[in-house]
C-alpha positions as CSV (number, residue, x, y, z in Angstrom):
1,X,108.7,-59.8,290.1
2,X,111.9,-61.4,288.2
3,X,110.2,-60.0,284.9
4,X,109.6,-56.4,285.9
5,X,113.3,-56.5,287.4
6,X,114.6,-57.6,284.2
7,X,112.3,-55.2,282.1
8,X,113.4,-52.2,284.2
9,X,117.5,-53.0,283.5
10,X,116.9,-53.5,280.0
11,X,114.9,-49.7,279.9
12,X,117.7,-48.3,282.1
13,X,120.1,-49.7,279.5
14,X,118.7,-47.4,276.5
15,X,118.0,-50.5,274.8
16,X,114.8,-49.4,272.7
17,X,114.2,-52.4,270.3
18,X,110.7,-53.6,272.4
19,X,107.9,-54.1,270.2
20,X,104.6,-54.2,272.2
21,X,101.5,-56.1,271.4
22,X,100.5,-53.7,268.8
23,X,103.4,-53.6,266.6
24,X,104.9,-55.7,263.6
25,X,108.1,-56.8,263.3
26,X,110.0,-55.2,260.1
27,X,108.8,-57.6,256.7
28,X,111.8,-58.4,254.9
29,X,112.2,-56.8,251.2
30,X,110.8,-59.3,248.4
31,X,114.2,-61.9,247.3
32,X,114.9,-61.1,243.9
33,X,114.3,-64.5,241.7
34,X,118.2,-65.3,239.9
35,X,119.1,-66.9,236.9
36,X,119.4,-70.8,237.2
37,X,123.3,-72.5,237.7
38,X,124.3,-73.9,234.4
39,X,124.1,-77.3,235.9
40,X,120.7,-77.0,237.1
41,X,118.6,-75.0,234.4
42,X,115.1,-74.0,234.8
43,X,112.9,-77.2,234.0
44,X,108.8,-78.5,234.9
45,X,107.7,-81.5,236.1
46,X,103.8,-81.9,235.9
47,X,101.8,-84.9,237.2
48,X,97.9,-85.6,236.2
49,X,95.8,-89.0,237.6
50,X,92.7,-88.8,236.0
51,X,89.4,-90.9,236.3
52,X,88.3,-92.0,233.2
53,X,85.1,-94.0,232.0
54,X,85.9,-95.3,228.7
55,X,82.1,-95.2,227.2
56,X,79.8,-94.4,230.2
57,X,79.5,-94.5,233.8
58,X,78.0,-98.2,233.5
59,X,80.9,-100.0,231.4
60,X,84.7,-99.8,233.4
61,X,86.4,-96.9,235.0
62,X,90.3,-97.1,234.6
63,X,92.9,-94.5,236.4
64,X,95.2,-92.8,233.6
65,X,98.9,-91.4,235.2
66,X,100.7,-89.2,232.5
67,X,104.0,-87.9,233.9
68,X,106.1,-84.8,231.7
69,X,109.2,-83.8,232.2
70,X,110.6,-80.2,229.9
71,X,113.4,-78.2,230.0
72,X,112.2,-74.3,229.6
73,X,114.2,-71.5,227.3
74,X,113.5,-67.9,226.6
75,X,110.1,-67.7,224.5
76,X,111.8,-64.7,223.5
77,X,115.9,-65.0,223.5
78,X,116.2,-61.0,221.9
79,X,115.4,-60.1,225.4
80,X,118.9,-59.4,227.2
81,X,118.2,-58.4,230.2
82,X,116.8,-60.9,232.7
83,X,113.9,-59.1,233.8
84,X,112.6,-59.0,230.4
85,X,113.0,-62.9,230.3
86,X,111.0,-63.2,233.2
87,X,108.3,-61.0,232.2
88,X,107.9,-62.6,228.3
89,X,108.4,-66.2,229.5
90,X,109.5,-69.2,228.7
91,X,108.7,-72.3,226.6
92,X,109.7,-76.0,225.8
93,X,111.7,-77.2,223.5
94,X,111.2,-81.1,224.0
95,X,108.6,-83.0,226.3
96,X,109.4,-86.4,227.8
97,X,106.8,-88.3,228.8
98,X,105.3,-91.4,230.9
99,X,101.9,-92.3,230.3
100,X,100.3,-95.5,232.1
101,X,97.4,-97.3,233.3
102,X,96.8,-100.5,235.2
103,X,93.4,-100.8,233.3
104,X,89.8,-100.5,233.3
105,X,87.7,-101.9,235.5
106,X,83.8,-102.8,235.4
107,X,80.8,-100.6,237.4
108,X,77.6,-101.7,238.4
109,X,74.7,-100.7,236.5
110,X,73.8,-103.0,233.5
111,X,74.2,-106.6,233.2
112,X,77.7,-106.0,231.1
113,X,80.8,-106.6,232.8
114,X,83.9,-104.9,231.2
115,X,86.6,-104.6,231.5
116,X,90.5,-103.4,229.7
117,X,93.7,-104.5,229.8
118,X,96.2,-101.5,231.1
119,X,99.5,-100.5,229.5
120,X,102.8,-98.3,230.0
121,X,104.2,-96.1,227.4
122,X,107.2,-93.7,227.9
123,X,109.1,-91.2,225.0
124,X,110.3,-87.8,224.2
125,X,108.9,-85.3,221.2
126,X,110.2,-82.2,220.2
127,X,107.9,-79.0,220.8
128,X,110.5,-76.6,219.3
129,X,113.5,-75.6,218.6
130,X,116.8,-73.0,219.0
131,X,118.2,-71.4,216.0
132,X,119.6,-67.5,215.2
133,X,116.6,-66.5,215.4
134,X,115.8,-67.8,218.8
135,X,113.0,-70.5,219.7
136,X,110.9,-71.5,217.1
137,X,107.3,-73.4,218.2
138,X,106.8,-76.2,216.3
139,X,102.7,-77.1,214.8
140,X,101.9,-79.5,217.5
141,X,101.9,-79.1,220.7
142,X,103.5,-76.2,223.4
143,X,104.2,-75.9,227.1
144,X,104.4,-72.0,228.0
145,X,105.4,-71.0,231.6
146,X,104.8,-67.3,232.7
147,X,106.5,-66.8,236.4
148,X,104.9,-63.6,237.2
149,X,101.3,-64.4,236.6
150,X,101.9,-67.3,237.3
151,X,100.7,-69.8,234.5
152,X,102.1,-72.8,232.8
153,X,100.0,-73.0,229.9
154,X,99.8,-76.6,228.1
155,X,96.2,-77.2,226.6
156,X,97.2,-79.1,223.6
157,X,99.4,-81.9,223.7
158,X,100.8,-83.8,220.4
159,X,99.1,-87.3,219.3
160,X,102.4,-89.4,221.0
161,X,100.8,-88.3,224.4
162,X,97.2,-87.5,223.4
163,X,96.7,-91.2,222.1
164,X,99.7,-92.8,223.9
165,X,98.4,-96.2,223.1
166,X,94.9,-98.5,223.1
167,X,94.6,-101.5,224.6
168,X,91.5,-103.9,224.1
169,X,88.0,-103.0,225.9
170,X,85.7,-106.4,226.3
171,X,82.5,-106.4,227.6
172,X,80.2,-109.6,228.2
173,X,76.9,-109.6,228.9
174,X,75.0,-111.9,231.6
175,X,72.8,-113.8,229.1
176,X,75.2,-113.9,226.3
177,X,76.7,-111.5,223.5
178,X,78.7,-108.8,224.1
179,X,81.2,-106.1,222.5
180,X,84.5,-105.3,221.5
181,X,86.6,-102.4,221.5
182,X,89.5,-100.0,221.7
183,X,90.2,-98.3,225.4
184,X,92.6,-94.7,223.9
185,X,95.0,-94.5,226.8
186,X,96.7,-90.5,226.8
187,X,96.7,-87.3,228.2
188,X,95.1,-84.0,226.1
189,X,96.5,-81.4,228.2
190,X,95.4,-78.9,230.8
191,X,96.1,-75.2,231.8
192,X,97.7,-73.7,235.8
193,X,96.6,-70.1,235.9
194,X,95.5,-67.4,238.3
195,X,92.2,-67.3,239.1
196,X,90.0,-65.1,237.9
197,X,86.6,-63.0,239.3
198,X,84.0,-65.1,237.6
199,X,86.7,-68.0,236.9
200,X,84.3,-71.5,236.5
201,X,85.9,-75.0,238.1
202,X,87.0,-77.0,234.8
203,X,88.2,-80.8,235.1
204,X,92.0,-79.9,233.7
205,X,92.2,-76.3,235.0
206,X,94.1,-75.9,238.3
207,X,93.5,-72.1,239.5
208,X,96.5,-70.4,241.6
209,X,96.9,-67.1,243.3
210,X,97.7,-64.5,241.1
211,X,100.7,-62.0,241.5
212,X,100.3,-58.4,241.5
213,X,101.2,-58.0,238.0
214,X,97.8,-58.2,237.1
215,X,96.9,-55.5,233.9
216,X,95.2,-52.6,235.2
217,X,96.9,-53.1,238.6
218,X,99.0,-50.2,240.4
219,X,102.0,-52.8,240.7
220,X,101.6,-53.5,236.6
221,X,104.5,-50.4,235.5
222,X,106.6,-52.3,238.6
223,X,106.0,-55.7,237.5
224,X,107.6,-54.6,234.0
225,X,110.8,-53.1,234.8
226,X,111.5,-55.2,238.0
227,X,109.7,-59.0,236.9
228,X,112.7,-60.5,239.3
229,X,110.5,-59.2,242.1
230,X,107.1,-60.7,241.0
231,X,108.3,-64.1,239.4
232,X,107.5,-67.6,241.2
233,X,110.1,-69.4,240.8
234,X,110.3,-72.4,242.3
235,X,106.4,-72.0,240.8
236,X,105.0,-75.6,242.8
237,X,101.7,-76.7,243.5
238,X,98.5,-79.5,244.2
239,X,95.0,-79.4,242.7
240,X,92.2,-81.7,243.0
241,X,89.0,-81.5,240.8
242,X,86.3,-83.8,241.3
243,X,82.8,-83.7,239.2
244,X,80.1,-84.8,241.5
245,X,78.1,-86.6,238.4
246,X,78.6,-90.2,238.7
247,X,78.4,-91.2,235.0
248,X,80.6,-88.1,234.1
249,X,83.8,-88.7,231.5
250,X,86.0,-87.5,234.4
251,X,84.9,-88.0,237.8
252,X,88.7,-87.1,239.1
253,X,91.5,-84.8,238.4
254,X,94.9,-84.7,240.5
255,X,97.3,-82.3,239.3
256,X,101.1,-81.9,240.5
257,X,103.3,-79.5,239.3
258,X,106.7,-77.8,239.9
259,X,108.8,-75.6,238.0
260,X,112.5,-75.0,239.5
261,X,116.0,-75.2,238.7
262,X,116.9,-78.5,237.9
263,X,112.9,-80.0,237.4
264,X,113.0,-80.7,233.7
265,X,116.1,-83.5,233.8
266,X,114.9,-86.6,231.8
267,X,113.6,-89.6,233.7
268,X,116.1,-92.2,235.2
269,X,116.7,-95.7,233.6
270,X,115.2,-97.2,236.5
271,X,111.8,-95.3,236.3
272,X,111.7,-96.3,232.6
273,X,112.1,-100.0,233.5
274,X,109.5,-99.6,235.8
């Protein structure tokens, strides 16, 4: 009774703001995606574990961690306006990286056991760089991040991360003999991108959620002139990929990403020493 009471005042009172069961509450308009602060410029952070068996399912398995860290900067400076950034991209200039491993160790399945010494290597390598005429690529190696797709696009990685370092594989055998080898400890690269109709599951491709800035979309002409409405930035995600073969090179994939303001600063002295 208390209700109805308090429902008949409130009509009474010409207040008309009631939304019944079948209506929606207003959506907010889409926040427009700013310029980073000077102190905090756009940056990436990108995280991959992988599973890795060195020669085949039935020698060792080891767990390879490969952090980056890279600052971003117009792919195409010439562009003024910041809409136009945001729709041709950005790209890295340098590329710090961790790369580690606490080893390989043996699996069942022959009357071998191996087994390899880990390892922990850190740097920095150039990608690019800024002169008159803008960013320049370099011949080895790219990170390319396109907020409105979105899409960081990494697939090739230079030889300092590729083949970070190789420690010593040793396998013994149960009557006697054995081998000898190298374990290649680094990261290739991998590839974040929408996800396609007909898109097939790949060990370093993490798929996303595309925009509507798709080509061919009604949104495309939109997604040109106004990019600051369509961009993801923070752009920030989690993938796992598993391959259900168990002799396969890669039986596991974890991928972490994030693109903000502020994501690309270098490591700390403390996480080097680590």
């Amino acid at each position: 009774m208390t209700k109805i009471l308090l429902a008949l005042v409130l009509l009474s009172a010409g207040i008309g703001l009631v939304f019944t069961a079948a209506q929606e509450a207003p959506r907010p308009e889409p926040r427009p995606v700013t310029p980073c602060p000077a102190d905090k410029p756009l940056g990436g952070r990108i995280e991959v574990k992988y599973v890795d068996n060195p020669y085949s399912g039935d020698d060792c398995q080891g767990t390879i961690q490969t952090v980056l860290r890279f600052p971003l900067v117009d792919s195409a400076p010439s562009t003024s306006l910041w809409s136009g950034k945001l729709w041709t991209g950005f790209s890295a200039t340098e590329l710090n990286y961790d790369v580690s491993s606490e080893g390989c160790v043996d699996t069942p399945g022959n009357d071998q056991t191996c087994q390899a010494a880990g390892g922990h290597k850190t740097g920095k390598v150039t990608l690019g760089t800024i002169g008159p005429l803008g960013f320049r690529s370099g011949t080895v190696g790219y990170v390319h991040f396109y907020p409105v797709k979105p899409e960081i696009a990494f697939d090739v990685l230079p030889d300092e991360i590729h083949r970070a370092f190789t420690t010593s594989l040793t396998c013994v055998g149960a009557h006697g003999g054995g081998m000898k080898a190298g374990w290649i400890v680094g990261f290739a690269g991998g590839h974040i991108r929408p996800r396609k109709q007909g898109s097939s599951e790949q060990a370093f491709v993490a798929y996303v959620d595309p925009t509507a800035c798709q080509s061919g979309s009604s949104d495309y002409p939109s997604c040109m002139q106004h990019s600051e409405l369509y961009a993801v930035i923070p752009f920030s995600g989690h993938s796992v990929w598993t391959d259900p073969r168990p002799r396969a090179s890669f039986l596991r994939v974890e991928t972490t990403w994030n693109v903000c303001c502020g994501c690309g600063a270098p490591p700390k002295v403390q996480e080097l020493d680590r």
